[in-house]
C-alpha positions as CSV (number, residue, x, y, z in Angstrom):
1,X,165.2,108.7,72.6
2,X,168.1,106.1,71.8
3,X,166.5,102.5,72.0
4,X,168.4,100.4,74.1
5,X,170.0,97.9,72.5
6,X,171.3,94.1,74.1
7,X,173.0,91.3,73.5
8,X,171.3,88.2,74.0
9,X,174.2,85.4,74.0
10,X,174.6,82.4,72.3
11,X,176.6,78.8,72.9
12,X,176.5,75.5,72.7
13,X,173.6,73.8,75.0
14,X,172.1,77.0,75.6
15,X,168.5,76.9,74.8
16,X,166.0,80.0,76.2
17,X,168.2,82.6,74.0
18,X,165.2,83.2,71.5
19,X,162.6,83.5,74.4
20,X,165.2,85.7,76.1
21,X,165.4,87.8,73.1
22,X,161.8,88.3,72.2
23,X,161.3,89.0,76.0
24,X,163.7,92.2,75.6
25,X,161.9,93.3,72.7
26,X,158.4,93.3,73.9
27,X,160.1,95.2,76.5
28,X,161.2,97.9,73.5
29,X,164.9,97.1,73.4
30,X,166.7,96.1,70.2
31,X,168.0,92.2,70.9
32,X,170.2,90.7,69.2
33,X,171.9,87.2,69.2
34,X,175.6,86.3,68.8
35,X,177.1,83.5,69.2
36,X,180.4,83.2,71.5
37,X,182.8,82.3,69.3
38,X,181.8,85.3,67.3
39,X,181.8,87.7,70.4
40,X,185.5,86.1,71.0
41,X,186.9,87.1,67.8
42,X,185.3,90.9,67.9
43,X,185.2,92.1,71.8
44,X,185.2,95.0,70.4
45,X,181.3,94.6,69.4
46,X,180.4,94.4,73.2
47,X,180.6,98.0,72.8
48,X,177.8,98.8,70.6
49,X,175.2,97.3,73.5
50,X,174.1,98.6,77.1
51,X,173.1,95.3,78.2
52,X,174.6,91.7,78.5
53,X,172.6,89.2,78.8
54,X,173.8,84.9,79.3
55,X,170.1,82.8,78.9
56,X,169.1,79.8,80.1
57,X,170.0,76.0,79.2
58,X,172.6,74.1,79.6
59,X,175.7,75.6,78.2
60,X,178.7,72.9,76.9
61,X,175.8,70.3,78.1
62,X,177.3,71.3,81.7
63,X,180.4,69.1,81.3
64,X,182.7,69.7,84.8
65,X,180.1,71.9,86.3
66,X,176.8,73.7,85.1
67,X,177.9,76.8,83.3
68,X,181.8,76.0,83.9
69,X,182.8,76.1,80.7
70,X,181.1,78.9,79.1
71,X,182.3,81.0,82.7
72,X,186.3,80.4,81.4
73,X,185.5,81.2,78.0
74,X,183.7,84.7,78.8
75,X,185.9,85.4,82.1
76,X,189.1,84.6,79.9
77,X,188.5,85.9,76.4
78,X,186.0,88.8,77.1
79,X,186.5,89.9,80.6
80,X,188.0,93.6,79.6
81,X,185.0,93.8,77.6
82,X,182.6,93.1,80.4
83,X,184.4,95.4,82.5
84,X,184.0,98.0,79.9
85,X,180.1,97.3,79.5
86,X,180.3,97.6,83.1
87,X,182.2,100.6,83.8
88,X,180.1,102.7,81.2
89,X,176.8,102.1,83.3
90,X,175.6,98.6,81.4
91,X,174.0,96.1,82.5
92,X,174.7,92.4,82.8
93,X,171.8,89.7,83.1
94,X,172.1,85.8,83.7
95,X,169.0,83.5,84.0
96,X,169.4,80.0,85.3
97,X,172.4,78.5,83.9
98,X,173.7,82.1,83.0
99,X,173.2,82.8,86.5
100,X,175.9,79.8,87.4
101,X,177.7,81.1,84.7
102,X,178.1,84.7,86.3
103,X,178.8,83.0,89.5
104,X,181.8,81.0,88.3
105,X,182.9,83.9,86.8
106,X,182.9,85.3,90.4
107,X,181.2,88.3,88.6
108,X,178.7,87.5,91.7
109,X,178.3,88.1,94.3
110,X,180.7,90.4,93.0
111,X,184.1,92.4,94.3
112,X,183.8,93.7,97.9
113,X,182.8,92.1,101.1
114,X,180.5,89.5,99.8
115,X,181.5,85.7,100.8
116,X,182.6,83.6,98.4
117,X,179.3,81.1,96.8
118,X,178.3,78.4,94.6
119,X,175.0,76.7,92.9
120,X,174.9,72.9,93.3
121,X,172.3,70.2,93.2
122,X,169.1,71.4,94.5
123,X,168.3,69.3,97.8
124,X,165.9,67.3,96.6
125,X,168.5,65.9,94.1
126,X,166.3,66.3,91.2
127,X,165.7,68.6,88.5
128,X,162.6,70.8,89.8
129,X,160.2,72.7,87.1
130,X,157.6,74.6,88.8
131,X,155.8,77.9,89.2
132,X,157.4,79.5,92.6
133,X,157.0,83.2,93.8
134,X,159.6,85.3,94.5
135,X,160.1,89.0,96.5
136,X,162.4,91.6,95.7
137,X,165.1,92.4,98.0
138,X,167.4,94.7,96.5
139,X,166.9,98.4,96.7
140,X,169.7,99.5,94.1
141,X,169.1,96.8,91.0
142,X,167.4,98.5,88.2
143,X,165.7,95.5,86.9
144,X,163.6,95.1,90.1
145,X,161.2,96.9,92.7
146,X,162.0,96.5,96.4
147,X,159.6,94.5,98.1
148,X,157.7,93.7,94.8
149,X,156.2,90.1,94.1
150,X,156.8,88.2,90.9
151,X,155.4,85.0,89.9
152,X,157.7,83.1,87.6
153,X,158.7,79.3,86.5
154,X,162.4,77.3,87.5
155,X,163.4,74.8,85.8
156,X,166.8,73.5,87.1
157,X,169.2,70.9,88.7
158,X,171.8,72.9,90.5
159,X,169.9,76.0,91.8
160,X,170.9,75.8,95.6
161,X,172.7,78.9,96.4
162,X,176.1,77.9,98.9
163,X,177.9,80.2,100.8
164,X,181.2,79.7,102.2
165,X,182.2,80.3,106.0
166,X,178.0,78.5,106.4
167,X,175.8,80.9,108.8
168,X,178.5,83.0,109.1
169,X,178.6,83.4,105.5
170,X,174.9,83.6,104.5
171,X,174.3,86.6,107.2
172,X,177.6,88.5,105.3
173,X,175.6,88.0,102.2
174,X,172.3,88.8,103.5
175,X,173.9,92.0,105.4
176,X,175.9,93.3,102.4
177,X,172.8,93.7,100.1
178,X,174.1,90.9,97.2
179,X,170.4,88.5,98.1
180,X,167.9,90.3,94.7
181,X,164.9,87.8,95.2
182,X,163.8,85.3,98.1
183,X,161.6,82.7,97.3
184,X,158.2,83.0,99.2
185,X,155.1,81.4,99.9
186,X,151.6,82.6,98.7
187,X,151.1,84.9,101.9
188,X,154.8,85.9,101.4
189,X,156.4,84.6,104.2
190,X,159.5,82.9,103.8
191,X,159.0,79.6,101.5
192,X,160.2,75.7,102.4
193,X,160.2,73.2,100.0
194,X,158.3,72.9,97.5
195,X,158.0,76.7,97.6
196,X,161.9,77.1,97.3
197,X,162.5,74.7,95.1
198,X,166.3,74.1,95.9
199,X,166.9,74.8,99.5
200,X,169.3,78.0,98.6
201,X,170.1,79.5,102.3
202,X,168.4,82.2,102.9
203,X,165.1,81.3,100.5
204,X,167.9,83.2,97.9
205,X,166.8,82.7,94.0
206,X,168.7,85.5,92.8
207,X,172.1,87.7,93.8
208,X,173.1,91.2,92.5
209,X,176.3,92.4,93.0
210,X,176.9,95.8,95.2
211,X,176.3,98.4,92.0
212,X,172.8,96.8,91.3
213,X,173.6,96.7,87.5
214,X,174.7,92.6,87.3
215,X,172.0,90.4,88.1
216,X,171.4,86.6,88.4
217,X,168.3,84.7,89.6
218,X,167.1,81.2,89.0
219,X,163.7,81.5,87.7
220,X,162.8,82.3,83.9
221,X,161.7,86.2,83.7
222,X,161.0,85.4,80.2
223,X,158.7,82.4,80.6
224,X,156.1,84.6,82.1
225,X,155.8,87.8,79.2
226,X,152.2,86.7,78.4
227,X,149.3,85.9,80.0
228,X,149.0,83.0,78.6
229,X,152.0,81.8,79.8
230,X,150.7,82.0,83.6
231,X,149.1,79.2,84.9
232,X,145.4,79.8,85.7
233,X,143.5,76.8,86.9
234,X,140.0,76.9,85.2
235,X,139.8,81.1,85.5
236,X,139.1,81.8,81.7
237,X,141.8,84.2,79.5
238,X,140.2,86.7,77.7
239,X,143.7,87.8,75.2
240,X,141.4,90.5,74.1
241,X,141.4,92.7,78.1
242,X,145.0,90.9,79.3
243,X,147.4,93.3,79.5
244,X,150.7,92.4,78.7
245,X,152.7,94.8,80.6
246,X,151.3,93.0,83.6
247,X,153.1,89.9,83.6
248,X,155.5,89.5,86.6
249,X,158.4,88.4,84.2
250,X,157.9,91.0,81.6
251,X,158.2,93.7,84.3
252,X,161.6,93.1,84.7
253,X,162.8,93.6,81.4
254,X,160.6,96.9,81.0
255,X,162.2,98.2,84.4
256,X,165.9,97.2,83.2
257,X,165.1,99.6,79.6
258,X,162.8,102.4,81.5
259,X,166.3,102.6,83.3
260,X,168.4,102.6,80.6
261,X,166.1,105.1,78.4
């Protein structure tokens, strides 16, 4: 069996591209880390990898917009290449600011009959870092179980999900399939603030876009890939019995290569 191999990118700003990395590996792909500039002068290297993956951070220090920059560089440059990944059954995966990134790209919510949406300040006009819980939604995205609950962290300024065309808009987007994960509360029911931590319409952390195979959510999958990383009150940790396929975040990564195997 052919490991799967990704592509774990690299720019400026960005900052969770290690974390993202070792996150894929634990899940038994091969990930490796390239810097744009280097993907812009070979495209052509795109096509040695199944997967796609834009991290976390702050890309370009998110001059004009958060993930503006890198978004023009990737749509204008690389676009075929992403296409290709694309049309050959890949998979394309942006966390936080690669999640704005993929939006301005207008890679999500993708082609079809989605509505048109943004990510701007969250609407408590600060930066928000917390543990939130989110459910699955989609039924077609290979990195996720429908209906499953994952426990993860945000970090992040500009995580409110817009939509154009307002409640019009957010039941198009709801109705078409493109919402991946909804924040929730501990009992699962739709969360409020602090729970959603942005006030996205329609509790949304996450979009996919109508194949399943590009995906971007807010919270950090790769900041939960150990148990240590979960926060446990004063339960003790015994490293020795905890099982790390069990983390939430880790679960998602394993899914994403089981698929791809």
């Amino acid at each position: 069996m052919a490991t799967v191999r990704v592509l774990v990118l690299r720019a400026p700003g960005i900052n969770c591209d290690e974390e993202t990395a070792y996150a894929w590996t634990l899940a038994g792909a091969h990930a490796d880390r390239l810097h744009v500039r280097r993907l812009i002068e070979r495209p052509d290297v795109l096509g040695d990898y199944q997967v796609l993956t834009i991290p976390g951070g702050f890309s370009y220090g998110d001059d004009i917009a958060s993930g503006r920059i890198l978004a023009g560089q990737l749509e204008h440059h690389l676009g075929g290449a992403v296409r290709a990944l694309l049309d050959r059954g890949g998979l394309v995966l942006g966390i936080c600011n690669g999640f704005q990134v993929l939006v301005r790209m207008r890679l999500l919510p993708g082609p079809g009959d989605a509505p048109a949406v943004s990510l701007t300040l969250n609407d408590s006009g600060r930066y928000e870092d917390r543990w939130i819980r989110v459910r699955a939604e989609a039924s077609n995205c290979p990195f996720l179980a429908e209906g499953e609950i994952y426990h993860l962290p945000v970090a992040h300024a500009e995580g409110k999900l817009v939509v154009a065309r307002g409640e019009l808009g957010a039941a198009a987007l709801a109705s078409s399939g493109r919402i991946a994960l909804r924040y929730v509360d501990g009992q699962g029911n739709p969360a409020a603030y602090p729970e959603n931590p942005n006030g996205s319409i329609e509790n949304a952390a996450a979009l996919v876009d109508d194949t399943g195979r590009v995906l971007g959510l807010m919270p950090h999958p790769e900041r939960h890939i150990l148990p240590t990383h979960a926060p446990h009150g004063n339960r003790p940790i015994n490293p020795e019995k905890a099982i790390a396929r069990d983390c939430d975040g880790l679960r998602i990564f394993r899914r994403a290569v089981r698929h791809l195997s």
